[in-house]
C-alpha positions as CSV (number, residue, x, y, z in Angstrom):
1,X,150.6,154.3,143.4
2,X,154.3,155.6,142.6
3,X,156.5,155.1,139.3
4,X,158.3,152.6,141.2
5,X,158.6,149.3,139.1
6,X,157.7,147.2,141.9
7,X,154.3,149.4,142.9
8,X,153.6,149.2,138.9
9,X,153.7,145.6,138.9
10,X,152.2,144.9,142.5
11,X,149.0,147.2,141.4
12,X,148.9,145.4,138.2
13,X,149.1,142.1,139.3
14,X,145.7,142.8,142.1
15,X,143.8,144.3,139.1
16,X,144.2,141.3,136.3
17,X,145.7,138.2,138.8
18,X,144.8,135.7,136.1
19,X,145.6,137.6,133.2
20,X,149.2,136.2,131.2
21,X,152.5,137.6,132.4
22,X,155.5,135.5,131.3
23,X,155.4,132.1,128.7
24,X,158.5,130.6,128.0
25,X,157.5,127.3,126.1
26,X,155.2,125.1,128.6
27,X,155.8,127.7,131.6
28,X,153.0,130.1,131.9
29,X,152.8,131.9,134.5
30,X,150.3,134.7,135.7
31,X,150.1,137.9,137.0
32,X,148.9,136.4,140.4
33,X,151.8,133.7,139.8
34,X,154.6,136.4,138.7
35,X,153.7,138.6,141.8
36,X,154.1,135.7,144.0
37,X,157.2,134.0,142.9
38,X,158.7,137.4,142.9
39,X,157.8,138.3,146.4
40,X,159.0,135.2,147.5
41,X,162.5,135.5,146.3
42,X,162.6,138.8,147.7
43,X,162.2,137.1,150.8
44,X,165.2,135.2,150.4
45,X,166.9,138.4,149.3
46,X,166.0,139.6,152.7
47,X,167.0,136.8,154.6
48,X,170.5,137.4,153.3
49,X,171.4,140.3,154.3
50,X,170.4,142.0,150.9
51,X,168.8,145.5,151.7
52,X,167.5,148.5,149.6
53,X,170.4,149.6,147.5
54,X,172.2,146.4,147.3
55,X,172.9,145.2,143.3
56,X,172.0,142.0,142.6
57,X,173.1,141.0,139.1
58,X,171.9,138.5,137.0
59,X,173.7,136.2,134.8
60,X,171.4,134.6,132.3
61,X,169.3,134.1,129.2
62,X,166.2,135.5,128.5
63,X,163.7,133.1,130.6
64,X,161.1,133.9,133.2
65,X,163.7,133.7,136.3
66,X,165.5,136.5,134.2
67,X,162.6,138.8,134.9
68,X,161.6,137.2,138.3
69,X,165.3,138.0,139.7
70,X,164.0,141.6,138.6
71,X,161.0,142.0,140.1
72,X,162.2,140.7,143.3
73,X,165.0,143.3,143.6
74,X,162.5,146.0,142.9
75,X,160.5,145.1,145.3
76,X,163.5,145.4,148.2
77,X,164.1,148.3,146.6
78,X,167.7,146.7,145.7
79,X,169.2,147.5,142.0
80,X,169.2,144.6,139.5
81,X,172.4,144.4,137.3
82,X,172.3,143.4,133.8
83,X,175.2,141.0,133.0
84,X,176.6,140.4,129.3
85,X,176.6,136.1,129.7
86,X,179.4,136.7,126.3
87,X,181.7,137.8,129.0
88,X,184.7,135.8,130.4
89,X,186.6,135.7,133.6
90,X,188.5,139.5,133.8
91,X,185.4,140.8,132.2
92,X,182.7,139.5,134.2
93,X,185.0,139.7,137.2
94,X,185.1,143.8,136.2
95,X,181.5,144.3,136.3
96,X,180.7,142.4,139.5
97,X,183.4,144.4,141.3
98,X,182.5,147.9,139.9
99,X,178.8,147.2,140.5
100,X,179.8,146.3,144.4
101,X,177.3,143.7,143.5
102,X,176.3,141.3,146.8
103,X,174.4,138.8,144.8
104,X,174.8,136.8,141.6
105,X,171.7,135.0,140.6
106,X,172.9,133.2,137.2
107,X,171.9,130.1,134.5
108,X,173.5,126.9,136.3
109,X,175.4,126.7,132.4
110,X,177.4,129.9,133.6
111,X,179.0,127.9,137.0
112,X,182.4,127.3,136.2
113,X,182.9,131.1,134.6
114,X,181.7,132.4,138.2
115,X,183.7,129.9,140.5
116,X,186.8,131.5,138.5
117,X,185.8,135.2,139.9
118,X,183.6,134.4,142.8
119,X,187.1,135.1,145.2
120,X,187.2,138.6,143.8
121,X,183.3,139.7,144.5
122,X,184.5,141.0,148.5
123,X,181.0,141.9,148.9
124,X,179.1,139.0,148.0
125,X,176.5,137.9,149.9
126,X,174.4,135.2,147.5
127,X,174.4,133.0,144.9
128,X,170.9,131.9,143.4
129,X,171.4,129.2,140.7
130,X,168.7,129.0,138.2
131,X,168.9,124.7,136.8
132,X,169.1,124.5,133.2
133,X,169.7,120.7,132.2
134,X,173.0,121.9,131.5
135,X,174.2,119.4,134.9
136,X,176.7,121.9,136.2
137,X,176.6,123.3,139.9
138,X,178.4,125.7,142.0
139,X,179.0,125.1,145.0
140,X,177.5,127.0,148.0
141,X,174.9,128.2,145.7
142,X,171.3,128.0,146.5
143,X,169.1,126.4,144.0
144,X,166.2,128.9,142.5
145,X,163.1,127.0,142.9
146,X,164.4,126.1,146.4
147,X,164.3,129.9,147.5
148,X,161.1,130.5,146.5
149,X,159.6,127.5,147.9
150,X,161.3,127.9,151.2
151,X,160.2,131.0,151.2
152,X,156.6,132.8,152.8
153,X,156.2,135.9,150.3
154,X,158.0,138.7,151.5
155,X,155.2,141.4,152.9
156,X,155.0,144.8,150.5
157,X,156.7,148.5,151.8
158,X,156.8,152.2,151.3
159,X,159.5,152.5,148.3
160,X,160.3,156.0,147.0
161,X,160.7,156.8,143.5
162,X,164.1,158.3,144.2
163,X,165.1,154.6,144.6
164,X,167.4,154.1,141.6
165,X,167.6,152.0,138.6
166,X,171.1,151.0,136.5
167,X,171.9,149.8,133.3
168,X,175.2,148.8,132.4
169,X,176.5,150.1,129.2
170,X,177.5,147.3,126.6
171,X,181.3,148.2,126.4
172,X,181.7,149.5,122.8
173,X,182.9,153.4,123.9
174,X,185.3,151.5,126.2
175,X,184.7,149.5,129.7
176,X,180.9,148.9,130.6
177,X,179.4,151.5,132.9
178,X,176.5,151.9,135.1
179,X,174.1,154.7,133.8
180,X,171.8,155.4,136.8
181,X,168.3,156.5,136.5
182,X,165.9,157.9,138.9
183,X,162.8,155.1,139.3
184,X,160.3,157.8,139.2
185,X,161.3,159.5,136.3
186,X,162.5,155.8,134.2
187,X,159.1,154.2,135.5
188,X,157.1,157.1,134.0
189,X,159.3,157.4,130.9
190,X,158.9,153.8,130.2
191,X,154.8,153.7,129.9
192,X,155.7,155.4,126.1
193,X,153.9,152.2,124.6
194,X,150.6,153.6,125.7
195,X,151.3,156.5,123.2
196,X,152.6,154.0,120.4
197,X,148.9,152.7,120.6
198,X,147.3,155.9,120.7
199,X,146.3,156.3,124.5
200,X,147.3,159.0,126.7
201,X,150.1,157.4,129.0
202,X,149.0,157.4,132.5
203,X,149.6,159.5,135.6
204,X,148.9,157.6,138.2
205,X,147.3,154.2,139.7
206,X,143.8,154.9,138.7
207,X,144.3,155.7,134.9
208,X,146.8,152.8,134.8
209,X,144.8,150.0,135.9
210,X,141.5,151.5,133.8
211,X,144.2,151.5,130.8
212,X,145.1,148.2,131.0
213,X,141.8,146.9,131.4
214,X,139.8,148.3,128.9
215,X,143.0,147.1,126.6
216,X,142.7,143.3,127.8
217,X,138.2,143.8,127.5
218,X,139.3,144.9,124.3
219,X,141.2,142.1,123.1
220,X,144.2,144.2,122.8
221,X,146.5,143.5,125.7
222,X,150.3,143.7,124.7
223,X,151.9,140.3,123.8
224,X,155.3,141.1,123.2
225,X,158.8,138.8,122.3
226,X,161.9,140.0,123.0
227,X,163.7,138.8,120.1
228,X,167.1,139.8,121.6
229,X,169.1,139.4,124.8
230,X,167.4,140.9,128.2
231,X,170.4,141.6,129.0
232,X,170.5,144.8,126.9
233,X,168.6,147.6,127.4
234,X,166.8,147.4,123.9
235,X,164.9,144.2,125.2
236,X,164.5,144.6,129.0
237,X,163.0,148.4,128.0
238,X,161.3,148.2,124.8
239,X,160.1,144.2,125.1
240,X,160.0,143.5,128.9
241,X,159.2,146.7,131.2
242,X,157.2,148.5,128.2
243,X,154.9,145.5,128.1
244,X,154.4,144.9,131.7
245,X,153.7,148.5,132.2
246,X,150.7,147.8,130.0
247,X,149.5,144.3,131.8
248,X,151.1,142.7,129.2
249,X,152.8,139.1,128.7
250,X,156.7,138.8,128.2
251,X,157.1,135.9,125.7
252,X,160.1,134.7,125.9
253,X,162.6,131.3,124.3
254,X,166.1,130.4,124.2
255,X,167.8,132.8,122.6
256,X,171.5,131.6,122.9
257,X,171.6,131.3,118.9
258,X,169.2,133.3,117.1
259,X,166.8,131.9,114.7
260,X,164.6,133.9,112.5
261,X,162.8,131.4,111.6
262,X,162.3,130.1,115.7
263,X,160.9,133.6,115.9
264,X,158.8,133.9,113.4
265,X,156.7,130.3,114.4
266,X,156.8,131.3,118.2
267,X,155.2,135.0,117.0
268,X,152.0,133.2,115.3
269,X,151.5,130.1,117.7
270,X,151.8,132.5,120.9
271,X,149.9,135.8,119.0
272,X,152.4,138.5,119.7
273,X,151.5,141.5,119.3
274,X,154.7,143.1,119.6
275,X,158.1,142.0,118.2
276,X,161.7,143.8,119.9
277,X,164.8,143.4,117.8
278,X,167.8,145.3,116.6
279,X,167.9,146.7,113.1
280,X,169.1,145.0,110.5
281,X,171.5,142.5,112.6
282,X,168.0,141.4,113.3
283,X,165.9,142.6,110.5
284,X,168.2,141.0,107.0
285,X,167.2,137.1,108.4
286,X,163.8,137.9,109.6
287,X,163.2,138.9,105.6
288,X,165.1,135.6,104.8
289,X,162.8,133.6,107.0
290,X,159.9,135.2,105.7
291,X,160.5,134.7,101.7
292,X,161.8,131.0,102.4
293,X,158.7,130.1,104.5
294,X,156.2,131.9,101.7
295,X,158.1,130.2,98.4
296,X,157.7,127.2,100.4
297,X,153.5,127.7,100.7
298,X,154.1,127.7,104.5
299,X,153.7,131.6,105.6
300,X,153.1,132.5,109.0
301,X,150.0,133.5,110.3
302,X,151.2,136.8,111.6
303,X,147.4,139.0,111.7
304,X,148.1,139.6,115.4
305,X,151.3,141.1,115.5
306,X,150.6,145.3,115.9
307,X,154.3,146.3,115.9
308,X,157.6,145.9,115.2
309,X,159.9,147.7,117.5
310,X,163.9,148.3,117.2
311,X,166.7,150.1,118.7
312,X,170.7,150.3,119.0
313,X,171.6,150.1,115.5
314,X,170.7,150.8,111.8
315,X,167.5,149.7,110.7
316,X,167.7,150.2,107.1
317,X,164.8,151.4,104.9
318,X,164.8,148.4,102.5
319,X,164.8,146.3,105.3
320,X,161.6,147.5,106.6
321,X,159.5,148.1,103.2
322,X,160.9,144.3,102.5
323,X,158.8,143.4,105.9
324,X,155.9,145.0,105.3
325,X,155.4,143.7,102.5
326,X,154.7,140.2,104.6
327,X,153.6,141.8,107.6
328,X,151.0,144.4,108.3
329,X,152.1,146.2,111.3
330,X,154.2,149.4,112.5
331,X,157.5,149.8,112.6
332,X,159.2,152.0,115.1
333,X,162.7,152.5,114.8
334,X,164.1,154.3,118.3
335,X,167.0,156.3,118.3
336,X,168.7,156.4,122.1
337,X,171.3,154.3,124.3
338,X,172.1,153.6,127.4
339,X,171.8,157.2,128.2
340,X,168.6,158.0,126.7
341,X,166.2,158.3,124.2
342,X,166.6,161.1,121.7
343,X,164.1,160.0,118.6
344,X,161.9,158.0,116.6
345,X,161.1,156.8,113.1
346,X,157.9,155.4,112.3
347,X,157.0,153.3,109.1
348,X,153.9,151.6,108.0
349,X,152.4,150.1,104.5
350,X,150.9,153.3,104.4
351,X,153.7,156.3,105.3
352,X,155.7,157.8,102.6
353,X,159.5,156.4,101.5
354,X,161.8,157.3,104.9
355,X,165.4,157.6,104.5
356,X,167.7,155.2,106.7
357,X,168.7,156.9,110.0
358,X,166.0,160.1,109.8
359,X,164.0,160.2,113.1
360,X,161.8,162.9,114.4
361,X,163.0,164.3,117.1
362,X,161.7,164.0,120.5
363,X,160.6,166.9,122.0
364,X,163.7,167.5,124.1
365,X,165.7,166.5,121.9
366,X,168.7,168.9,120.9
367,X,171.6,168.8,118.3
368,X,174.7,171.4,119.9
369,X,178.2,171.9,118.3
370,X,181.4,171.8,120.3
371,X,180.8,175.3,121.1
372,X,177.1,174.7,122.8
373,X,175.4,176.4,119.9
374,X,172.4,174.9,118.5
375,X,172.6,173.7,115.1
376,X,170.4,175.1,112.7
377,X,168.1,173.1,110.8
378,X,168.5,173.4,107.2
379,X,172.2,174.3,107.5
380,X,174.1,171.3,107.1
381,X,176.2,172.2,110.2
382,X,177.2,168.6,112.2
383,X,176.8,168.9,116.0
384,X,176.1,166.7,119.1
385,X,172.4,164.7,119.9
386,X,171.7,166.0,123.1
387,X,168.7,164.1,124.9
388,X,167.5,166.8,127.2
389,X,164.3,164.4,128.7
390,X,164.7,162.1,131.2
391,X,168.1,162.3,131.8
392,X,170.2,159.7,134.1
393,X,172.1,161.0,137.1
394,X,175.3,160.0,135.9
395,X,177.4,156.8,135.5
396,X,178.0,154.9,138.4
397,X,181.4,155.7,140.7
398,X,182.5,157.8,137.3
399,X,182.3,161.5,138.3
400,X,184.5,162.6,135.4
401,X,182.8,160.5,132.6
402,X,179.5,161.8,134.3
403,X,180.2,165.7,134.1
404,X,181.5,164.9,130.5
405,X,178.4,163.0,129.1
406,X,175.7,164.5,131.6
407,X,175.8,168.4,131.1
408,X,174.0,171.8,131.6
409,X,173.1,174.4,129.0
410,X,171.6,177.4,128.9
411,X,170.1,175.9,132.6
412,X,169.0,172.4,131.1
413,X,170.1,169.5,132.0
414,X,170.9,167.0,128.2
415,X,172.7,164.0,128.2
416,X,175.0,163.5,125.3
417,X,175.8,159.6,124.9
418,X,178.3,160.6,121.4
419,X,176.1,160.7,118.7
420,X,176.7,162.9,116.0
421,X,173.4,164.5,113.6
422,X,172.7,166.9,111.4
423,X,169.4,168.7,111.3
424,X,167.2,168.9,108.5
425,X,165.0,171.7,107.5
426,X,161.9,170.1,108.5
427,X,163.4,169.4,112.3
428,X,164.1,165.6,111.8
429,X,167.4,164.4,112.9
430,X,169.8,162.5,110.6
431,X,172.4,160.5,112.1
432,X,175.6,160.2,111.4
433,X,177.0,158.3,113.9
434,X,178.9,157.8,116.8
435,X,181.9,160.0,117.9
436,X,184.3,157.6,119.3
437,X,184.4,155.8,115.8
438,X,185.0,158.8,113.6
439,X,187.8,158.4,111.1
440,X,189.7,161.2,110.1
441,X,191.3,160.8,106.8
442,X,193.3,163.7,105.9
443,X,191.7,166.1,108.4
444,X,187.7,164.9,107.1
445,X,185.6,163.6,109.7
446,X,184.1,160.6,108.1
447,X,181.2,158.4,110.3
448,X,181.6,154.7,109.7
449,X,177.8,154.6,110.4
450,X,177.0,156.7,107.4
451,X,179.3,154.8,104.4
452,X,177.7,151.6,106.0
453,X,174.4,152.3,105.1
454,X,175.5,152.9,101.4
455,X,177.6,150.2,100.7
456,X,174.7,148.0,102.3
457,X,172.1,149.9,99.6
458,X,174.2,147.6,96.6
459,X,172.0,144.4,95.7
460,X,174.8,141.8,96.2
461,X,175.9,143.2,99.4
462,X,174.1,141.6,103.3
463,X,176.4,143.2,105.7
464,X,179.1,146.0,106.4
465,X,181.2,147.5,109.0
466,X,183.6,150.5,107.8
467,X,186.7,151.4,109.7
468,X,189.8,153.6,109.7
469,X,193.2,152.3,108.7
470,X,196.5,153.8,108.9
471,X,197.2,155.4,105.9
472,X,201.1,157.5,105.4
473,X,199.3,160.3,103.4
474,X,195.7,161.2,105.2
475,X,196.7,159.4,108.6
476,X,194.0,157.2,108.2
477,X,191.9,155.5,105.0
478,X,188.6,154.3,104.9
479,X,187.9,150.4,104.5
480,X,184.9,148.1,104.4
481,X,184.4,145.2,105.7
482,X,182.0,143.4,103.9
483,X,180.0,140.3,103.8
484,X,178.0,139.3,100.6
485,X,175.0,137.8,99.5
486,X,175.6,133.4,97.7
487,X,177.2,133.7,95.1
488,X,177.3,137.2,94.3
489,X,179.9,138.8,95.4
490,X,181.5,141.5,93.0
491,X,185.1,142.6,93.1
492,X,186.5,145.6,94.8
493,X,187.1,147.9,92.0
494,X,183.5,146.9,90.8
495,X,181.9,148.1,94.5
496,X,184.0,150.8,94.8
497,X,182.6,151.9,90.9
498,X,179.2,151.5,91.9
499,X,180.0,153.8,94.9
500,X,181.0,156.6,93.4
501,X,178.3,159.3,92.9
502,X,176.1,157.9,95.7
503,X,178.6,159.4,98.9
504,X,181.3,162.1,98.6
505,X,184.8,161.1,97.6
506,X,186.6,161.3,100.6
507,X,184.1,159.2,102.2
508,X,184.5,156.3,99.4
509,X,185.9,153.0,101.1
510,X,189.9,152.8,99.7
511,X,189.4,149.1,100.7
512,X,186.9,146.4,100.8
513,X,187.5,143.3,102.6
514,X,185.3,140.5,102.2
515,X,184.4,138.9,104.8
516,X,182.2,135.2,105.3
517,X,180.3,136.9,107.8
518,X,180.3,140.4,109.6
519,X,180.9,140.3,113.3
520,X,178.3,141.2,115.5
521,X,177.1,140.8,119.3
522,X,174.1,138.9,120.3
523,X,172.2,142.7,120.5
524,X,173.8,143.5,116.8
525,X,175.9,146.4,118.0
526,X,178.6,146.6,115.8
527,X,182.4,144.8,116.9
528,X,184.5,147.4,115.3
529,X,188.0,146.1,117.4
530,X,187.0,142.7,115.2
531,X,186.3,144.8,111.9
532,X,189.5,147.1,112.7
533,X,192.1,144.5,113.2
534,X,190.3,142.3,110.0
535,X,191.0,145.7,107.6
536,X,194.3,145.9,108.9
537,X,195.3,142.3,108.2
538,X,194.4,142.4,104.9
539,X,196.1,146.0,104.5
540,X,199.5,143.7,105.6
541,X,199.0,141.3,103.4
542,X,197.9,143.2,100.7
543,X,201.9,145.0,100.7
């Protein structure tokens, strides 16, 4: 068997054909099922022209024809493209282009949006409508139950694990971009869930399948909700291709307006054992949901769930001890993007007090300054995370933002995504934040990522975004944009007060503005154009 997703899944779904695979409110599907419908639609791929290589992107919510559209490609050995369904016309019409994508296979909801771009996709080849109840069409596109029923399952083939896999970036260090992987080296990379449980991840087709079923004879087979978008990487890796790599069942619901609450009741009636969000965007109302439902005498039944797994932004420390306290599992917080992992933090009832953004290094893991040195750990000095593991080949059709983020030292090949760390005696990393939204305020590098996380530590305070202003003395000031708790929002001068003593001066907001809510994306990540042009309204007004 290779690390090819496809092989993974086909292997998988001979060995445990009855066994769970996707749920998404009365579907249920199995492996046999999942395998089937899959191979189907990669028939249709077929008979349109779509061969190995081609992208086929998919424009939906999380669902099981999200993951179906997936497995298909793989198993053409064609290149699924995630699509942000936020996105309007010049946006999405961006993407398609730059991804030469030849197929669209979208949520019937997102019609109109793709008529309005359709004339500028010069390669397409297919449209796959998946219905939604939402009673909108587009023409000329075929309906997805149709393909797969008109369809005899598409026979399997030799696949290489050079085939490649892409992820498109989310946009917030400028336009999106395709990072591209090697399949061998992502398939292999992404059976790290075996280690979270304490097996040794497998090498190859015989260990796999002996895995996974001594996990399911055990009672212990993955069940695992992706509580955000599959659209990002955070929940297609960490929730979706983690879990199937392990036999497990993707559990997924309609996530176009996230509901802590919605999450918490689907986790105890469907028995996850895993739970896949994004720090504290996620995090704060999950802890809501949880203290509402136990003052009113209706708690969740939550003994299944094993873990509680989050990347792409802060996960803060109270955040997770508040958790814990109503849920008995682990907590890993990843450090990585797009462009790679680079570390981890892992928190139980049991470990000691962490600090907010410390992770433990993975073993490739390196922290350079601008010079290529390695920091030092211990000496304060700030450098560069460099993830020297499995590494992507580069963007896609960007050779210059490719030699500039992908890069050799001392013969090894690390990417650096923009992440700044220090290192701390004891080896761990301790982010800072990244690069592209440093403020310098009178020649200090200050990282938004780092005030946030103290401003957010004051008991009246739920969310915060800092940002540079333009300032006539230090070029630019810091501000915060701030959202508070009912009823207890203190004044500026007050915050600021409290402030003082628990960061450096120079890294002390000059400015908060409050804010009803913070704006965030539907993964959490951070809108700092929103937060940028809010501080600087106010700073008008405020003269």
């Amino acid at each position: 068997m290779k690390m090819h997703f496809a092989d993974i899944w086909e292997a998988i779904a001979d060995a445990i054909p009855d066994k769970e695979a996707l749920v998404h409110g009365e579907i249920r599907r199995s492996w046999r099922d999942y395998e089937d419908r899959a191979a189907r639609l990669a028939a249709s791929y077929n008979s349109h022209g779509l061969a190995p290589g081609a992208k086929i992107a998919v424009l939906a919510h999380n669902s099981p024809e999200h993951l179906e559209a997936h497995f298909a490609a793989y198993k053409i050995r064609a290149i699924p493209i995630n699509v942000n369904y936020r996105y309007f016309e010049d946006e999405l019409a961006y993407l398609l282009d730059n991804a030469d994508a030849e197929a669209v296979v979208f949520q019937a909801r997102f019609a109109e949006r793709l008529a309005t771009v359709r004339g500028r996709m010069p390669r397409l080849k297919l449209l796959i409508e998946i219905a939604d109840g939402s009673g909108l069409h587009l023409d000329g596109a075929l309906d997805f139950e149709t393909a797969i029923a008109e369809a005899a399952p598409a026979p399997r083939i030799e696949r290489s694990e050079d085939d490649h896999y892409m992820l498109y970036t989310g946009g917030t260090t400028g336009m999106p971009k395709g990072v591209i992987y090697r399949q061998g080296d992502f398939a292999a990379a992404l059976m790290l869930a075996f280690g979270w449980r304490g097996l040794e991840p497998p090498e190859n087709g015989g260990q796999l399948i002996a895995a996974i079923q001594g996990l399911h004879a055990a009672g212990a087979a993955v069940r695992s909700i992706p509580g955000c978008p599959l659209m990002h990487g955070t929940g297609m890796w960490l929730s979706a291709i983690v879990s199937h790599n392990m036999g497990g069942c993707v559990i997924t619901f309609d996530n176009r307006h996230f509901d802590a609450g919605e999450l918490w009741t689907l986790a105890a009636a469907e028995k996850a054992t895993d739970l896949v969000i994004v720090g504290d965007a996620f995090g704060k109302p999950m802890l809501q949901a949880l203290e509402a439902a136990k003052a009113a005498g209706q708690a969740h039944d939550l003994d299944h769930l094993v873990m509680l797994i989050s990347s792409g932004v802060m996960f803060s420390r109270e955040v997770k001890r508040g958790l814990l306290r109503h849920v008995d599992c682990t907590i890993i917080d990843a450090a990585g993007s797009s462009e790679g992992g680079m570390g981890r933090s892992v928190t139980n009832r049991e470990t000691p007090e962490s600090e907010t953004a410390r992770f433990e290094a993975n073993e490739n893991t390196k922290v350079f300054t601008e010079d290529n040195r390695e920091v030092v750990p211990g000496s304060g000095e700030v450098g560069m995370i460099a993830n020297g593991g499995v590494c992507p080949l580069g963007y896609y059709k960007d050779p210059e933002k490719s030699a500039l983020t992908f890069r050799e030292i001392d013969g090894h090949r690390y990417s650096f995504p923009g992440d700044f760390a220090t290192v701390a005696e004891d080896g761990a990393l301790v982010l800072l934040g990244r690069g592209s939204n440093c403020i310098n305020s009178g020649g200090e590098k200050v990282f938004p990522e780092e005030v946030e996380e103290v401003v957010k530590t004051h008991p009246a305070v739920y969310d915060c975004l800092v940002v540079g202003v333009p300032d006539e003395r230090f070029g630019e000031r810091v501000a915060a944009v701030t959202s508070f708790k009912p009823g207890q929002a203190p004044g500026a001068a007050e915050l600021i007060g409290w402030l003082h003593g628990r960061i450096a001066g120079y890294k002390l907001p000059k400015n908060i503005v409050a804010v009803a809510g913070v704006k965030r994306a539907a993964n959490g990540k951070a809108d700092y154009k929103w937060a940028k042009q809010t501080a600087i309204a106010e700073a008008g007004r405020a003269t």
